[in-house]
DRENDO-1510 file (C-alpha; in Angstrom, 1 decimal, always signed):
<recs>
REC; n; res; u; v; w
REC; 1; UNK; +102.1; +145.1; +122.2 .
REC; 2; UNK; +98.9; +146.5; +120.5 .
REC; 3; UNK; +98.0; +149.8; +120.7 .
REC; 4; UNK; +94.3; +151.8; +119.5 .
REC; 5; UNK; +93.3; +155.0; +119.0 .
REC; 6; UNK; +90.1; +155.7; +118.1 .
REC; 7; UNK; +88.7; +158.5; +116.8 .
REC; 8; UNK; +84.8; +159.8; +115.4 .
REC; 9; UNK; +84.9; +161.5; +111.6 .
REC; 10; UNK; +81.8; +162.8; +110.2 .
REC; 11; UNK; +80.9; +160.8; +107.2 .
REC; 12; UNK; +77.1; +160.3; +105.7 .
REC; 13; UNK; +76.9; +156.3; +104.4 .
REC; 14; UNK; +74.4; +153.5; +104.4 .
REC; 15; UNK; +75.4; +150.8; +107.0 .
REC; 16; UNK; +75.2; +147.6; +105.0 .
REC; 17; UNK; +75.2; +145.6; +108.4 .
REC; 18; UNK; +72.1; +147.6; +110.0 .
REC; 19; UNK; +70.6; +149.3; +106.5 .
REC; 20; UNK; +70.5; +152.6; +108.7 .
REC; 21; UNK; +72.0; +155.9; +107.6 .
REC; 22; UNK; +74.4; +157.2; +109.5 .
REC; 23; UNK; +76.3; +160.8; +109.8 .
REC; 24; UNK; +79.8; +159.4; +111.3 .
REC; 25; UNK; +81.9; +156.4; +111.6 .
REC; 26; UNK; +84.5; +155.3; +113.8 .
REC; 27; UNK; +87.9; +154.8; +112.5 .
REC; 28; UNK; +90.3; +152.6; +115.0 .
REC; 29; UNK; +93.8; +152.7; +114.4 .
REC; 30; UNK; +95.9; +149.6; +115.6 .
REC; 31; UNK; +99.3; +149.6; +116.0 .
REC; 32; UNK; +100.9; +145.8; +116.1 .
REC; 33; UNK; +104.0; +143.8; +114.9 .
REC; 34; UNK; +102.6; +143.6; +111.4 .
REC; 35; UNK; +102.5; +147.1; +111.3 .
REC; 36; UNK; +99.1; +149.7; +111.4 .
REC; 37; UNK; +95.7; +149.1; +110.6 .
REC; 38; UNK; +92.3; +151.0; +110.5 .
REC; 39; UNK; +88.9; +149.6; +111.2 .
REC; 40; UNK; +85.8; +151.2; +110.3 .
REC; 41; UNK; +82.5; +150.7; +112.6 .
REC; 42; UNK; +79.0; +151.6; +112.2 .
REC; 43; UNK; +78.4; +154.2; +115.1 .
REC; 44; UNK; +75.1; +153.0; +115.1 .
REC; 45; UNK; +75.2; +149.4; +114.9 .
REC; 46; UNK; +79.0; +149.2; +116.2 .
REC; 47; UNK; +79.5; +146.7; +113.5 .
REC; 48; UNK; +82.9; +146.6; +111.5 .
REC; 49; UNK; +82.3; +148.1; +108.0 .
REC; 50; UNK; +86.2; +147.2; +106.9 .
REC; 51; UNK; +89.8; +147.2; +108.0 .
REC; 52; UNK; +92.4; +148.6; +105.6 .
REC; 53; UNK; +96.4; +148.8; +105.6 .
REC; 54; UNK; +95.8; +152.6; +104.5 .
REC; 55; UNK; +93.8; +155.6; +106.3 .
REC; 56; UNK; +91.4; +156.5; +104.1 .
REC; 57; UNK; +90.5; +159.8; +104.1 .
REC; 58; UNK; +86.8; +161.2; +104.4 .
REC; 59; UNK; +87.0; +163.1; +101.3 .
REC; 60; UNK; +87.4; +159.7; +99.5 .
REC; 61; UNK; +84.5; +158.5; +101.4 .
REC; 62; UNK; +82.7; +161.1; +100.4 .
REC; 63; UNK; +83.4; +160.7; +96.3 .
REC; 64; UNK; +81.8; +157.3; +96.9 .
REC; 65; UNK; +84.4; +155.4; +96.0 .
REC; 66; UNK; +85.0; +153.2; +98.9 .
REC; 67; UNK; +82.1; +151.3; +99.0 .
REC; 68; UNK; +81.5; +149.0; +102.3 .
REC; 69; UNK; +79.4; +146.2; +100.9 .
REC; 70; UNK; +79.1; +142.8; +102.4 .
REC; 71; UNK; +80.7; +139.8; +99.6 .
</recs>
C-alpha cells in the first residue's frame, strides 16, 4: 500500500521544464515497501523537478545548492 501527502512550501526557483519563475513547489511524500520518498513539482508547469530518498529542507533550497537541472 502507497500512501501521499502533499504539501505547498514557498520556495523562489527557475523551472527548468517550463523556464518560468516560480514562488513555491510542491513536495509529495510517498510512503511504499521500499521505504519514503519526496517528489518535487513545478506548481506552475506540474512537472516533476526531482525525487529524493531525503526531505530536503527549503533553507537548502534556498542556499542554491540543490539545483534541479535536466541531464
Amino acid at each position: 500500500m502507497m500512501t501521499k501527502i502533499l504539501q505547498k512550501e514557498p520556495i523562489k526557483i527557475n523551472c527548468p521544464q517550463c523556464k518560468l519563475e516560480t514562488k513555491d513547489i510542491w513536495i509529495c511524500q510517498m510512503d511504499s515497501v521500499i521505504g519514503k520518498r519526496y517528489a518535487y513539482l513545478c506548481v506552475n508547469c506540474e512537472k516533476l523537478l526531482g525525487i529524493s530518498k531525503n526531505l530536503i529542507s527549503t533553507s537548502v533550497l534556498l542556499k542554491g545548492k540543490i539545483n534541479f537541472t535536466q541531464n
